[in-house]
N, C-alpha and C positions, 0 to 999 in steps of 0.2 A: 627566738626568745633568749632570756639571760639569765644568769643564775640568782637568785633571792640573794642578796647579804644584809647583814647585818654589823653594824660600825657603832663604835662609841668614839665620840669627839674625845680628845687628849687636847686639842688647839686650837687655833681661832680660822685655822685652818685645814679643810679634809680633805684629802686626794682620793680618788674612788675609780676604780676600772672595770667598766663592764665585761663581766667572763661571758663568753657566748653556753650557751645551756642545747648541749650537741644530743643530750640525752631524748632530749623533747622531739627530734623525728625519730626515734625509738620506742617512745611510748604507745600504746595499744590503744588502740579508740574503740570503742562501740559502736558497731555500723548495722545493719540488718542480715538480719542471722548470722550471727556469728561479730569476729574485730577484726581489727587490721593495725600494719601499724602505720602512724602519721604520713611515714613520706612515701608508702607504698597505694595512699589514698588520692584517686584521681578526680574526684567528684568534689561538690561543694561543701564541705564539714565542718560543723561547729561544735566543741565540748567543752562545760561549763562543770567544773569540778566542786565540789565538799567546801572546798577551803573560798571560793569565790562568793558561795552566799552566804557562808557566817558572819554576822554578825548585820545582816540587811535587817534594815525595820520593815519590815511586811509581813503578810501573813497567810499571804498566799505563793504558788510558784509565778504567778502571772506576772505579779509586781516583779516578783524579783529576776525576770526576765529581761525588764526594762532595758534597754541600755546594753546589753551584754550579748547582744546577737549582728553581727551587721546584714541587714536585712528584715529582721524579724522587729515586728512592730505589735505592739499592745496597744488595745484601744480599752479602756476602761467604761465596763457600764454602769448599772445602775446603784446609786450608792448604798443601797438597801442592803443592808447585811443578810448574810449567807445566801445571797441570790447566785453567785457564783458568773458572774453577769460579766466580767473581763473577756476579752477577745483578743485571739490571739494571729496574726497574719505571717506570713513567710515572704516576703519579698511582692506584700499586697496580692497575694495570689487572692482571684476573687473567681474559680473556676467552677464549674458543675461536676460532681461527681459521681463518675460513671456508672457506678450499682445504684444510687438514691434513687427512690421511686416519686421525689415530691418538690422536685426542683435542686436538691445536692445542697450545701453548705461549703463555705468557705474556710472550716476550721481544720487547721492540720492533722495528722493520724495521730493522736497518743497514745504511746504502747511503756505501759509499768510493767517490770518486771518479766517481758515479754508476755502481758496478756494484753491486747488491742482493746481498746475501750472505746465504747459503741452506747448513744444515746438513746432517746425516746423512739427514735424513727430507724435504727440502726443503721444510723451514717455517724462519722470520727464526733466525739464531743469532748468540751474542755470538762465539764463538770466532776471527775475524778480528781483530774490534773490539780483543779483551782483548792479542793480541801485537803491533797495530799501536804501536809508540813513541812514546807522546807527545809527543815534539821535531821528529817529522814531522808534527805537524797545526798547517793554518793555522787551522782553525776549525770548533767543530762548531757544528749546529742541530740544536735538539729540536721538535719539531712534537708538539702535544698538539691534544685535539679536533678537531673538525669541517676541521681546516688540515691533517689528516694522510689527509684521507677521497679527495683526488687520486690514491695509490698503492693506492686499495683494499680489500679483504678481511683482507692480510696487513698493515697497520698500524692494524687494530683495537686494540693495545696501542702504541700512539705511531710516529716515526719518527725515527731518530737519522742526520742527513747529517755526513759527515766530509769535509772539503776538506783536503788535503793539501798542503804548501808546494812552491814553484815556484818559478825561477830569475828574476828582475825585475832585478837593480842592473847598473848598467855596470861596476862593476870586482869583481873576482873578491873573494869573501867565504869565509871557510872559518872552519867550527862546530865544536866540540869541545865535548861536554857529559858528564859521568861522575856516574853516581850510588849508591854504596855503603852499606851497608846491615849491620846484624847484628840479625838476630830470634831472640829468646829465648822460650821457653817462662813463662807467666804463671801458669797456675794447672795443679793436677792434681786428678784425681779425691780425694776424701773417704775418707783411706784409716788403717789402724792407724798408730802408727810401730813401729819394730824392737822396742821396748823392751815394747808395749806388745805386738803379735804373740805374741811367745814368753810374758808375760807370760797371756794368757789360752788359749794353749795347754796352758803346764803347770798352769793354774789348772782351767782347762774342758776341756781335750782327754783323749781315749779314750789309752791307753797305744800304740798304735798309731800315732795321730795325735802322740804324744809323742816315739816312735823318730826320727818322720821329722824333729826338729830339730836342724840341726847348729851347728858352729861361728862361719862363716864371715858377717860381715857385708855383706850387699849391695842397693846400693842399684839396681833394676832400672830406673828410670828415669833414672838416673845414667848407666846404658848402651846406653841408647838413644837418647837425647835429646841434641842436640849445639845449641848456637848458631849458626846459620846466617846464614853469609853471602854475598851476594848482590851483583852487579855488573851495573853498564847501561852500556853508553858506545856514543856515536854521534858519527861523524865524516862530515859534510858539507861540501860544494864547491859555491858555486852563484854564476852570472856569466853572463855573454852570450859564446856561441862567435860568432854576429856580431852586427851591431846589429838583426837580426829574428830571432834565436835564443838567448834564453834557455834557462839549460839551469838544474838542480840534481841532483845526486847524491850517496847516502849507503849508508854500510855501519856495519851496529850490531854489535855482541858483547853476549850478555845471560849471565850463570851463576847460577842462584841453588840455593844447598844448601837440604835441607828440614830439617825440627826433628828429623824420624827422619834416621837417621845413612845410610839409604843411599840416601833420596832426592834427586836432582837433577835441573835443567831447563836445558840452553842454550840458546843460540840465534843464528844467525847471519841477519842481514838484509839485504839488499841494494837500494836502489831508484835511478832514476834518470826523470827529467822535461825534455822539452822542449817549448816551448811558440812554437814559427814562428808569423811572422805575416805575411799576405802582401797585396796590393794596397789598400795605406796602410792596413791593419787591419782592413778591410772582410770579410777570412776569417782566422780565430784557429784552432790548431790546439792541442790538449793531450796530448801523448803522456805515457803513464806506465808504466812495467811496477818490479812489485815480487815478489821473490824470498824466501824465508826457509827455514832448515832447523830443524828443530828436534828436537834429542836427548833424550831422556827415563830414567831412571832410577827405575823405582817399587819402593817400598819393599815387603814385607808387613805392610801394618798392622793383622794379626792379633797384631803384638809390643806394640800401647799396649793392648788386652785382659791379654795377658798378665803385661806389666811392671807391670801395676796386682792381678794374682792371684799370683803366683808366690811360692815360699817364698822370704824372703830373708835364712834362714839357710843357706843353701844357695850356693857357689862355680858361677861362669859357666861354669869350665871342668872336668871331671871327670879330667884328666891320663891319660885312656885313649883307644884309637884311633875306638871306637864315636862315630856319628853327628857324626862332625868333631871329635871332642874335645867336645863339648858337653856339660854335665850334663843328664841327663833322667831321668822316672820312669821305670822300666823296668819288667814284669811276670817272674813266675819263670821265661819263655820265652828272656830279652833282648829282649824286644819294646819299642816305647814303651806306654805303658797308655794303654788306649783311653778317651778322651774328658780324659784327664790338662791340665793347663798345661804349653805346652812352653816352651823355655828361648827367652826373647824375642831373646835375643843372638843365638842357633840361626837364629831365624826369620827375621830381618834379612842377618844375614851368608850366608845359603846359602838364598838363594832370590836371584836375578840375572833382572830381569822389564828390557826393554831397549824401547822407542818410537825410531824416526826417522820424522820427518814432514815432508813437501817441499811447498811451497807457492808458484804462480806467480798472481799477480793483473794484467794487464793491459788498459788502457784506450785510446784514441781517440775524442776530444773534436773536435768540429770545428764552430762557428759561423762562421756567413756570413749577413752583413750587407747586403741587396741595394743592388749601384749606384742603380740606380733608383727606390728606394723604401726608403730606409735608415732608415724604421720596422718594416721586417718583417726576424724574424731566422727563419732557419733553420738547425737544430740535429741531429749525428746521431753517434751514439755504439756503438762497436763496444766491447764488454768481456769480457774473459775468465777463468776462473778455475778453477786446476788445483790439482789437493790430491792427492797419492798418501801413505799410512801403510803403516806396516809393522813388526812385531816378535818379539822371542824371549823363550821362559822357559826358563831352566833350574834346575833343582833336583835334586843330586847323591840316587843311589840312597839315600844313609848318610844325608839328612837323616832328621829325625823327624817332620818335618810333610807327609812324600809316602813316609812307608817301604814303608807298605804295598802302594805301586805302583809301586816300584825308580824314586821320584823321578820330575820330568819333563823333556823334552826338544824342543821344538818349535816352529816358527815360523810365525808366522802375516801375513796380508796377500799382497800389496798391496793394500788396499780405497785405491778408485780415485772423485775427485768434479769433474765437469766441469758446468760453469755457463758458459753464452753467454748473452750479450742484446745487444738491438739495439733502438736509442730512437731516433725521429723525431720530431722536435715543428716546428712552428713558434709563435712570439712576435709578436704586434702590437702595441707599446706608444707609445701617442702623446698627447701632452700640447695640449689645446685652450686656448689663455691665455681664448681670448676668451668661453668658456663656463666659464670656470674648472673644467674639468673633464678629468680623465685617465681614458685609456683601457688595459688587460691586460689582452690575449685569446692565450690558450696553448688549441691543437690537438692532438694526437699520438697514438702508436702505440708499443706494447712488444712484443719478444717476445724470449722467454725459455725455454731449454731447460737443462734440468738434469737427472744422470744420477748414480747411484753401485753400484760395483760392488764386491762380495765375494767372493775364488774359495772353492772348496771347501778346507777343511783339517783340518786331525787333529790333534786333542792325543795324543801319545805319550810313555811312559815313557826313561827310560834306555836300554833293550833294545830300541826301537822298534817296541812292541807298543801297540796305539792303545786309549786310556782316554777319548777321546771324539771326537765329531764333529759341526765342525759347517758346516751346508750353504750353499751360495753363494749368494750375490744381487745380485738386477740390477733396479734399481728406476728408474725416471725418466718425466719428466713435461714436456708442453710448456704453457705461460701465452701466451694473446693475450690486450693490454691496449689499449683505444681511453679517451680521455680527454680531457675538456674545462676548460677555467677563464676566467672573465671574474672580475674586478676594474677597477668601478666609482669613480671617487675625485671629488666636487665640494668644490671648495674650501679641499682639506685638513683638511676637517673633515669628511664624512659619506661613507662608504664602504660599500660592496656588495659580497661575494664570492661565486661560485657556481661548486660544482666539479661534475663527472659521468664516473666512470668503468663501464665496463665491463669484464670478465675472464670468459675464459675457459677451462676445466681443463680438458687430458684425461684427466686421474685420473676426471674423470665421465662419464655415460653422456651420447649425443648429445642428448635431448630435457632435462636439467637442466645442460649445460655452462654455460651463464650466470651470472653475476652481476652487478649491478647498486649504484650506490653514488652517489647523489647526497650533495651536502649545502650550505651557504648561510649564512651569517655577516654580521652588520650589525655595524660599529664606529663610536662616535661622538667625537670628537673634540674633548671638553668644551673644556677649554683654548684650542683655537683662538678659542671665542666672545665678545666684547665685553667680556657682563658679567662673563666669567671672569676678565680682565684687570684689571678696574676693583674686581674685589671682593678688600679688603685684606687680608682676614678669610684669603685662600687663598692669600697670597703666595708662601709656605713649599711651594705643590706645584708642581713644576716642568712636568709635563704631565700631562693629566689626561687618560684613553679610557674608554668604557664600550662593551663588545661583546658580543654573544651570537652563538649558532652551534647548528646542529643538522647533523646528518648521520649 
């Protein structure tokens, strides 16, 4: 890399020399359990800092992922706000993984703050990932191959670490960042226009299918479809309560409307971090606890079916009291006609589906550096993670898209997801000048208990007579993790890695709880060597590594 400058033109002309930025294989990465630094990293590494996503328009980490990984690919889902529906791959890894009891997923490990984040079914999920605010991270890491094989079984598809920003400067600092937004609808289905509709109706249609065209011109995606717009603002405070008490603390607001006209997502976030330190540094403490609520509004998007069929000679509103004022087909009963296109306006406006989702993340970070031997660290982390959801639908007797079962009525949740763990490691990192050789040896211990729950509930009509049911569950699982790492480094130039983990599930039976995960990486350090330096021909590369890896 090179060093940042900054120039002002004086002339019509500017002379500019790139400095090489020597500092950057000096810097400390984020790797699992514990850092390293750049050029002592033998495995595949990626870190995306503070400064690289400011000022990204998104609103999510996934967006702003795009682009910024070689390897890592986003596939973007569904547009529906706060579905959290982005997808995130590592070099298209599309593997099974090994603890999942339901076929595995292909989504990589995310760990915030060193606490692992574990879904509905407790396998790796992005849904943390995608509502954390990108103006709250200091920095991610990607872990790709054999450098991801320390955490296991479950980052068979990569490892994504998030480090979170913390309170550091002497004088009190306060952030205000807003980001808005309007998303439009781009393309639609491949459809008639009006002219042409009626056009091969009275050209081609049955006299039947001729009765049914009226007067009235309408455009049905016109009435569903809105511009959507979408809001993020975060306001943060972050300074020293005293001179061994950094603190930071923030609270977001997010709204974003959906392209159908009655979906929406908010979201309120709260976090705060302190980070004491205590006997001249020698024990570091990391407190974090993060909060969010998040409200939901989903649409029936049985209406973009329809607004793409529907007659649109035909008026939205039928000026009668039947099915809400709606127009609809009706049969010679007053009924709607069975299997008909119902009116997309109907669908949207009179169906009310409701989500609130509460969510507590908190952490305890705590390294100590021993007096007596202040090359060994030891390291222990307490984390927690609480998620309760909960929702309602209703749909009035008179709609036409639930007539036949006087509409519905009923609420469901609280599905309930708790996640503990607990990390031990210790660190012995020690630099030998005289053998020109460095030493990293990481020891440790995981465990990890995860639980979710779902009471019994009923779908019911209007009349509160039950049109289904469905039954509760209680699912959960405890992980034991023991794990090892050496990282060999002579001369800055030839390097050794060797990780070894074991896990074990209680989803399994006692005689196959085990698993097993070695793996072993050599990186060489071309650039460091004489003739790299001496050969002209290669001026132009600023550091050169070659590394392999298996695990």
């Amino acid at each position: 890399g090179y060093i940042k400058q900054t120039f002002v033109p004086k002339s019509n002309t500017l002379n500019i020399v790139l400095q090489e930025d020597n500092q950057k294989l000096d810097e400390v990465v984020v790797v699992g359990y514990g850092s390293m630094k750049q050029k002592n990293i033998t495995g595949s590494v990626s870190t995306i800092s503070a400064e690289e996503l400011e000022d990204l328009p998104v609103s999510n980490l996934s967006e702003a992922l795009q682009g910024m990984v070689n390897g890592l690919t986003v596939e973007l889902g569904s547009s529906r706000p706060g579905t959290n529906a982005n997808e995130v791959y590592i070099r298209q890894n599309r593997t099974f993984t090994g603890i999942s009891k339901d076929g595995g997923n292909s989504t990589p490990l995310i760990i915030i703050d060193d606490v692992i984040q574990l879904g509905t079914n407790g396998q790796p999920s992005m849904e943390q990932f995608n509502m954390l605010d990108p103006s709250e991270v200091e920095s991610i890491t990607v872990l790709r191959d054999a450098s991801a094989a320390i955490y296991g079984s479950r980052a068979a598809n990569g490892v994504i670490l998030i480090t979170t920003k913390k309170g550091s400067s002497d004088k009190l600092k306060i952030t205000f960042s807003t980001t808005n937004s309007v998303q439009t609808r781009t393309k639609l289905a491949d459809m008639l226009s009006y002219d042409e509709f009626v056009n091969t109706i009275q050209s081609k249609g049955t006299d039947a299918q001729r009765a049914l065209l009226g007067t009235t011109h309408t455009d049905w995606n016109d009435e569903i479809y809105q511009n959507a717009f979408g809001t993020d603002n975060n306001l943060s405070v972050a300074g020293k309560i005293t001179k061994n008490l950094p603190f930071r603390a923030s609270i977001g607001y997010y709204n974003q409307s959906g392209l159908l006209r009655t979906d929406n997502a908010e979201r309120y976030t709260g976090s705060i971090t302190l980070n004491p330190s205590f006997f001249k540094d020698h024990l570091k403490l990391n407190i974090n606890a993060k909060g969010s609520i998040n409200k939901n509004t989903f649409a029936n998007t049985s209406a973009i079916w329809a607004a793409s069929t529907m007659n649109p000679t035909i008026p939205v509103y039928s000026g009668l009291d039947t099915f809400g004022g709606y127009t609809e087909a009706i049969d010679n009963t007053g009924a709607p006609v069975n299997g008909a296109v119902m009116n997309p306006v109907g669908l949207l406006n009179m169906n009310d589906s409701q989500s609130t989702v509460k969510r507590f993340i908190g952490n305890i970070d705590a390294d100590y550096r021993l007096h007596f031997f202040p090359d060994l660290k030891l390291h222990a982390t307490l984390g927690y993670d609480y998620a309760q959801g909960k929702g309602s639908v209703y749909v009035p007797a008179e709609a036409a898209q639930n007539y036949t079962t006087s509409g519905l009525d009923y609420t469901y949740g609280p599905q309930k997801k708790v996640n503990r763990l607990l990390t031990l490691y210790a660190n012995y990192n020690k630099l030998v000048e005289s053998i020109k050789s460095s030493f990293d040896v990481t020891a440790g211990y995981d465990y990890q208990y995860w639980k979710s729950t779902t009471p019994l509930y009923y779908e019911t009509n209007t009349l509160g007579e039950i049109q289904k049911t469905s039954k509760a569950t209680d699912d959960r699982h405890v992980l034991l993790s023991y794990y090892g790492r050496l990282n060999y480094s002579f001369d800055d130039r030839y390097t050794v890695t060797g990780t070894f983990r074991t896990d074990g599930s209680s989803r399994f039976g006692v005689n196959n709880r085990w698993g097993y995960f070695p793996s072993a990486s050599l990186a060489w350090r071309v650039s460091g060597e004489d003739f790299f330096t001496k050969a002209k021909f290669l001026s132009f590369v600023d550091d050169l590594k070659i590394r392999t890896s298996y695990g």
